[in-house]
N, C-alpha and C positions, 0 to 999 in steps of 0.2 A: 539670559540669552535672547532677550528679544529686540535687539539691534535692527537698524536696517540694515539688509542685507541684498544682494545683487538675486538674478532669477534662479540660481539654484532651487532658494526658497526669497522670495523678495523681501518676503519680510521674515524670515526665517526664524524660529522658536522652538526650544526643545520640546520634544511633547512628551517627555519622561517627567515620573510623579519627583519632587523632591529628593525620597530615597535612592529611587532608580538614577537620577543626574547623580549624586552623590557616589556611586558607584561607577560609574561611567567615569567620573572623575578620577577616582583611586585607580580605573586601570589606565586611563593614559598616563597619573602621574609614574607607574610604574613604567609604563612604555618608555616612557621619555628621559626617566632615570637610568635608563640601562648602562649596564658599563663598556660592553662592547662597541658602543657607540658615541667615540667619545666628540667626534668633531660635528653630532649634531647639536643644535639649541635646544636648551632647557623645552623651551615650548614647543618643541615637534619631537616626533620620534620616526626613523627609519625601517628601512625593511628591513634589515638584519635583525632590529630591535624587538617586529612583530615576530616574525622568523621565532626568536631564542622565545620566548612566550607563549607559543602555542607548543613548538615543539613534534611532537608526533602525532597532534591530534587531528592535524588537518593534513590534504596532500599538499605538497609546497606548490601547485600550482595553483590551487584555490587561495590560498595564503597571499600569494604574488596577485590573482584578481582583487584582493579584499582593500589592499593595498594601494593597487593601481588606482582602482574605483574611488578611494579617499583621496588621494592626490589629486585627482583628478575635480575635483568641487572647486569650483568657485565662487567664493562670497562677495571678490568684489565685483564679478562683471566685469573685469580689468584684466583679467591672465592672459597673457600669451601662451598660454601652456600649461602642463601639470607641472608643479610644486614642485622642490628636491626631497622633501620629508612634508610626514604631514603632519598637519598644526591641530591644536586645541576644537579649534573652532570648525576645520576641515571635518573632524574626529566625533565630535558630538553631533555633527549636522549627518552624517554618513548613517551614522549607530542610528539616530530619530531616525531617518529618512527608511531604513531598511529592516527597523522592528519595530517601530510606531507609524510609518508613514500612509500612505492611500495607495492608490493603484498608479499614478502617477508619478509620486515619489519615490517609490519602489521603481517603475519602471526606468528614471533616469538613471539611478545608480545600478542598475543592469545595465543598463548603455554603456556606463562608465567602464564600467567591470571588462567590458568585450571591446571598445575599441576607445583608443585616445581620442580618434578625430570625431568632430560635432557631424551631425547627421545619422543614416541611416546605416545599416549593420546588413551584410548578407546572411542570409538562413543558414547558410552552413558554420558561420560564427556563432547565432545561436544555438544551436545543435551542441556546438563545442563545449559552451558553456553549460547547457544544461545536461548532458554526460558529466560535466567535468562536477557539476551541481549536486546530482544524483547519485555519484561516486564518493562523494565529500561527505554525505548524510551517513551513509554506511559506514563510511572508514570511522569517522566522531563516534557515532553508540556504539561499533566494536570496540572503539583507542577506550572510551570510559565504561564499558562492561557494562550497556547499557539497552543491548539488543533482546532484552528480556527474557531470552530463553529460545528466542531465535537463531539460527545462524546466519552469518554476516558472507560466508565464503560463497564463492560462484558456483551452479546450478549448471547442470551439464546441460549442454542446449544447442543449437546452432549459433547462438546470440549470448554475450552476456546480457543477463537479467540487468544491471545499470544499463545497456543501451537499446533495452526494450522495454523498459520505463523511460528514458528517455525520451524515444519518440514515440510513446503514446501520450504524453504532455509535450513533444511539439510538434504532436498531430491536433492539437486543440487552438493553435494560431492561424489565425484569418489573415489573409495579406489585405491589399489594399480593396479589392474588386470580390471580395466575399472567398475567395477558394483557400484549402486548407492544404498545408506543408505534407504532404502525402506522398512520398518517394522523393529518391535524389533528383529528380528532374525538378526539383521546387529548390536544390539548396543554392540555387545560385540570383536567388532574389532577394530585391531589398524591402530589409524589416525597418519602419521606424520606429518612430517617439510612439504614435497612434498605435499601431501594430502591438508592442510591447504592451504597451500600455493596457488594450484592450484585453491580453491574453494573462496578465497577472490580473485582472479584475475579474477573469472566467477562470482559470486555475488556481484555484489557493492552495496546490500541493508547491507551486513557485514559493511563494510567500510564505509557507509553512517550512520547508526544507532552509529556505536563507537562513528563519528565525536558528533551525536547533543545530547546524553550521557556527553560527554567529555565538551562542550563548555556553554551547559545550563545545566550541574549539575554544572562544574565548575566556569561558568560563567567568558567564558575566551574567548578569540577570537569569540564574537558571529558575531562579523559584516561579518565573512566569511562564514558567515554557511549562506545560503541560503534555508530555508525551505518552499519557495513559490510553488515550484516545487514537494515538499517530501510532503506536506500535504494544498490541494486544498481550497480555500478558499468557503464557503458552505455560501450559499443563498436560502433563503428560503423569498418566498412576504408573504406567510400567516403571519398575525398577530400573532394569537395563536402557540403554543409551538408544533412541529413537531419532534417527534424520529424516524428517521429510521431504516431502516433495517440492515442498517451501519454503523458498528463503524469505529473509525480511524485506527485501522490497515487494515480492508478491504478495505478503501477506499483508503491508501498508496500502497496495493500491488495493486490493479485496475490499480492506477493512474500511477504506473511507467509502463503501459503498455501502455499508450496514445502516440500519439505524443506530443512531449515537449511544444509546443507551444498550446497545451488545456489542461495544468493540474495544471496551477495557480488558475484555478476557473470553481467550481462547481455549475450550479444554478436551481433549483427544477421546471422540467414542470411538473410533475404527479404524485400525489400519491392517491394511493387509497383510503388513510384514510381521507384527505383531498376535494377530489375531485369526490369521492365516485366510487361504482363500477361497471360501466360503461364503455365498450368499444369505446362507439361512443365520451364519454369524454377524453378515453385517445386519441383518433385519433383527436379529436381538439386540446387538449392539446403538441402534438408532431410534428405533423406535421409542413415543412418550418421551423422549428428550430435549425436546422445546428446539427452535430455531438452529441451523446450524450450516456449514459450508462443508460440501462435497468436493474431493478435486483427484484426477485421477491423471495416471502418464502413457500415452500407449506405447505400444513399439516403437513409433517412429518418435519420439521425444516432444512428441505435444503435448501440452500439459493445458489443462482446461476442466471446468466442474459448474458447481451450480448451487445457489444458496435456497434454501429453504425455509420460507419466515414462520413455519407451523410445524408442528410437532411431525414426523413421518408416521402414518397408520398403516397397515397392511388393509387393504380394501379394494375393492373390486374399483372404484369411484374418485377421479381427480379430486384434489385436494391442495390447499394453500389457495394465496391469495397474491393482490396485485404485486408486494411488495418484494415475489420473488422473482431472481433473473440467473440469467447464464454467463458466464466469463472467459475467457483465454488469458493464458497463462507467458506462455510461449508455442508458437513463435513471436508472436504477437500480444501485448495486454490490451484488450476491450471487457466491454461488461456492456451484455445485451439484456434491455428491460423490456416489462409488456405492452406489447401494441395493442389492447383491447378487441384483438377478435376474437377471442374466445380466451373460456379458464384453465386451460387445460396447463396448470399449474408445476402439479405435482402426482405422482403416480408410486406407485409402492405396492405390489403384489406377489400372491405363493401360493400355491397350490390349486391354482384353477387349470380347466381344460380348454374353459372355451375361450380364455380372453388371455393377453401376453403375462407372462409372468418374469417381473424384473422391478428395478426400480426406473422412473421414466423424469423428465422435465420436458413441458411444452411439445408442441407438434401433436400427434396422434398416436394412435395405436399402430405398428410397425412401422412409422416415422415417427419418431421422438428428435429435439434437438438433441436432447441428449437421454440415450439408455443404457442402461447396466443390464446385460440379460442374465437370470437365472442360472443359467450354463457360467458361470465366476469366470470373469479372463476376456469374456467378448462383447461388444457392444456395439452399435452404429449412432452415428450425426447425421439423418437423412432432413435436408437443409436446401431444398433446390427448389425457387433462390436462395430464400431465407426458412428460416422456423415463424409457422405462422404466430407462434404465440408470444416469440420473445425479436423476434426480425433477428436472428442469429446466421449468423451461417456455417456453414460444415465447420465444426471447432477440431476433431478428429484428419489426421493426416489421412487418411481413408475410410470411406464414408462406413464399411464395417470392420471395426479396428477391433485389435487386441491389446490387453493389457494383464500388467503382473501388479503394478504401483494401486490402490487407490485410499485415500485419508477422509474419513468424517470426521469434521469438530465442531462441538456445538459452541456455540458462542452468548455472551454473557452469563447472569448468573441464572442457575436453574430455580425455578421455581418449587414451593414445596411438592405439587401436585403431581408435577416432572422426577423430583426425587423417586418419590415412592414408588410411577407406577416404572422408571429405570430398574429399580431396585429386584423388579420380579421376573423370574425367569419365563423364559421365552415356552416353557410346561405351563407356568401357569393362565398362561394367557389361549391355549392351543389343547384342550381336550382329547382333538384327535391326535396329538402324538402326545399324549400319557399314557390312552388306549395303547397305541400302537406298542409303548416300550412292555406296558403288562403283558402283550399277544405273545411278544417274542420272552418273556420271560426275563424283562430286566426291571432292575428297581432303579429309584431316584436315589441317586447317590448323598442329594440333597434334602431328600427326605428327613425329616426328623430334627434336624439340623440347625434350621433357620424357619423361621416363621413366616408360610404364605401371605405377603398381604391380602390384606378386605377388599373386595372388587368397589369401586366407588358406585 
């Protein structure tokens, strides 16, 4: 394939290894054999032909983009237009261009995908397609049973969750004069070549979503596509059947804010529904269990939380480090990190008089970005402007809100040291309430039973 070729790619070249062309190849010979499609040429294959091929694993609108976008290539420099079917060479240059290609080869064939004609593309075209993008990822890992233990179904909201992922990746495109796509008063400008371009070299959730579109609707190169990392493997010990607060694209956009090495697996310390509504249970339940993500729903259906890159302590004394931040959920997804004015990281407290007792992230002492008070059910986002520690703002529909919903999970694998000291009940760690159960005359039920660990 290293011909010359026209500006698609001028000198255009497949960038698949031997195997990978070899495979590329067995699925257009299959394309183009179809029998449905009898009045095309041997060497090209039609959209009915992709159509019967994919079948239900894609929505037929993205199918028809996938489509459009290959016809749409031109290798001679010479077309008056897209193609009737597309060719061998169409085919191979598309598939390189949009899972091997750069930020600019990826960008033209985005162009292609959203409009026939050469030039620039209004924002509300991109919009279309990145819903229509973002839509497509979810329907493929549901169609092949591959949401990991996720659910794929929409999250009650004011928004679907596919068009509030949406645009918080096409709140990340710069137009020409530096300003960003930030309400409908932006969709009616022109995006070009440059534009696109820039914004798949700053978002690789574009460039990442085309790929597992392309390989499991296609079902073509899946051994490359590694989705251990793009969507967390979910654990739950309860028996009975658990829904959270989170569907799978909220837990994708989360998870690509982790460190790499905690975002193969997710595994469930607390939920309220489960483990009832109790503070002193979520602080048994979280505690010594290494790194983990917080996310809660209040009344008004905002959903928002806060990751934690250190074990939570019960302690009078902030705690964690830079690597933790705040998020929204819905209405909205962001993820707010630390401006370096202060540490005030993480908070985790019980039984004092003189200082708040809850769990805290950022801000201060009665202004936290975000707190869980003591009292289970209520908390405040005191945010005005921002939270000085993470530059958040009010994540919470009212700045002291209530809640019934909220999930800890810790994230990746626990450490032995995290085992053990999970392992111990929330007596052995808490003298004053063993006293307290002897005062009133109760024993440990647990007693006898199980073996207290060795304090380290």
């Amino acid at each position: 394939m290293g011909n010359s070729r026209s500006r698609v790619g001028q000198s255009f070249c497949s960038q698949f290894l031997p195997e990978e062309q070899a495979e590329i190849d067995r699925l257009f010979d299959a394309l183009s054999s179809d029998k449905n499609s009898p009045n095309v040429s041997s060497k090209s294959f039609s959209l009915k032909a992709l159509q019967n091929h994919v079948g239900e694993a894609l929505p037929p609108e993205m199918v028809t983009r996938l489509y459009d976008g290959m016809r749409r290539v031109d290798l001679t420099g010479k077309a008056k237009g897209p193609s009737e079917n597309v060719s061998q060479e169409q085919f191979t240059a598309s598939m390189s261009h949009l899972l091997k290609g750069n930020s600019e080869e990826k960008s033209l064939m985005i162009m292609k995908m959203i409009s026939a004609t050469e030039g620039p593309v209004k924002a509300r075209e991109v919009q279309k397609f990145t819903e229509d993008l973002v839509g497509s990822v979810v329907h493929v890992l549901s169609h092949r049973q591959e949401l990991r233990g996720w659910t794929g179904k929409e999250a009650p909201g004011p928004a679907p969750r596919v068009q509030v992922l949406a645009a918080q990746l096409l709140s990340e495109v710069k137009l020409q004069d530096g300003k960003r796509l930030l309400g409908p008063q932006w969709l009616d400008y022109d995006c070009d070549r440059a534009v696109i371009e820039d914004w798949v070299f700053r978002v690789p959730h574009v460039a990442i979503f085309l790929s597992v579109v392309i390989c499991k609707g296609f079902l073509v190169l899946c051994s490359s596509l590694d989705l251990t990392t793009l969507v967390p493997e979910r654990q739950v010990d309860q028996g009975r059947g658990f829904e959270s607060i989170l569907d799978v694209l909220s837990v994708m956009y989360i998870n690509a804010q982790l460190p790499r090495e905690q975002r193969h697996r997710w595994r469930l310390l607390f939920s309220s529904e489960l483990h009832g509504h109790s503070f002193s249970q979520l602080c048994g339940h979280i505690t010594h269990r290494g790194p983990c993500v917080a996310v809660l729903e209040d009344h008004d259906k905002h959903v928002f939380g806060g990751f934690a890159s250190c074990s939570w302590e019960v302690k009078p004394q902030f705690q964690g480090d830079n690597r933790c931040f705040l998020f929204s959920i819905c209405p909205s997804m962001a993820v707010y990190t630390h401006t370096g004015y202060n540490d005030h990281y993480m908070y985790l407290n019980h039984g004092q008089q003189t200082i708040p007792n809850g769990l805290g992230m950022g801000g201060q002492h009665n202004y936290f970005g975000l707190w869980v008070d003591v009292d289970f059910g209520k908390g405040h986002s005191r945010a005005k402007p921002t939270c000085t520690t993470y530059n958040s703002p009010q994540l919470s529909a009212q700045e002291n809100f209530q809640f019934d919903k909220m999930e800890v999970w810790a994230v990746g694998d626990p450490s032995e040291e995290q085992l053990a000291k999970g392992n111990k009940s929330i007596l052995d760690a808490d003298p004053e309430a063993q006293a307290l159960l002897e005062i009133t005359g109760h024993s440990r039920h647990s007693e006898g039973l199980r073996e207290v660990p060795d304090d380290e």
